[in-house]
C-alpha positions in Angstrom: -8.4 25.0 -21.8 -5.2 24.8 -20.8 -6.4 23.2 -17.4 -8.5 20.6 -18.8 -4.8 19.6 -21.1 -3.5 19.1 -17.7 -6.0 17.2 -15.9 -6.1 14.6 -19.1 -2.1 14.4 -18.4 -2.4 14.1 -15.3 -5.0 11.5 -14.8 -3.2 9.5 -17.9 0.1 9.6 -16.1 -1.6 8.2 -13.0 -2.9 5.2 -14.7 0.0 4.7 -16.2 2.3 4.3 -13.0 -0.4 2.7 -11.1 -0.3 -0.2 -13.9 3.7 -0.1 -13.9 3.1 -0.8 -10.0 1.2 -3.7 -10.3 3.1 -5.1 -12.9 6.1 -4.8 -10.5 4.2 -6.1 -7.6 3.4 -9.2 -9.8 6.8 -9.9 -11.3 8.6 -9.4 -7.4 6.0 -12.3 -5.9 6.5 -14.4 -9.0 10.5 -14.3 -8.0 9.5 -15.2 -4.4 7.2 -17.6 -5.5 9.6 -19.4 -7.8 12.3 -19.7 -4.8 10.5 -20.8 -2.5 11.4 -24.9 -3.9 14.5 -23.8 -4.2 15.0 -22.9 -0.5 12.6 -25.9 1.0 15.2 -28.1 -0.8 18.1 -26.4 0.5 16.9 -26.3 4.2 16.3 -30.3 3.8 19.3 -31.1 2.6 21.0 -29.3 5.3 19.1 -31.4 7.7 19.7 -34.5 5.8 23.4 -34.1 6.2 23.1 -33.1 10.2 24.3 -29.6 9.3 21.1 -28.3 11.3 18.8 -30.0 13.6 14.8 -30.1 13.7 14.2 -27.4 15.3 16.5 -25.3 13.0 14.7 -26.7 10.3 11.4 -25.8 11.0 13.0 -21.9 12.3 14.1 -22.0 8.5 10.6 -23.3 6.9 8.9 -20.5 8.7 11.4 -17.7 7.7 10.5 -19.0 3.9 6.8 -18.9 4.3 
């Protein structure tokens, strides 16, 4: 009986992380995902204002992607 108890527990506490995980997962590529503008804007306005040159540019475009 007291087995059974413990396999319930156990299989509820896996769900229960595995959902946590994916929630995580989800909330960490949102963050990327809503940077990425932010960073694409930054890297052209550095070669707007000759900070960086083309091919510095696109080094930093692929680094964001």
């Amino acid at each position: 009986m007291v087995f059974v108890v413990f396999i319930i527990l156990v299989i509820i506490n896996f769900m229960v992380i595995t959902k946590g995980a994916g929630r995580i997962a989800e909330v960490g590529a949102r963050f990327v995902l809503d940077g990425m503008p932010g960073k694409q804007m930054a890297i052209d306005a550095d070669l707007n204002a000759g900070l960086i040159g083309e091919d510095e540019a696109k080094r930093r475009r692929t680094e964001v992607t």
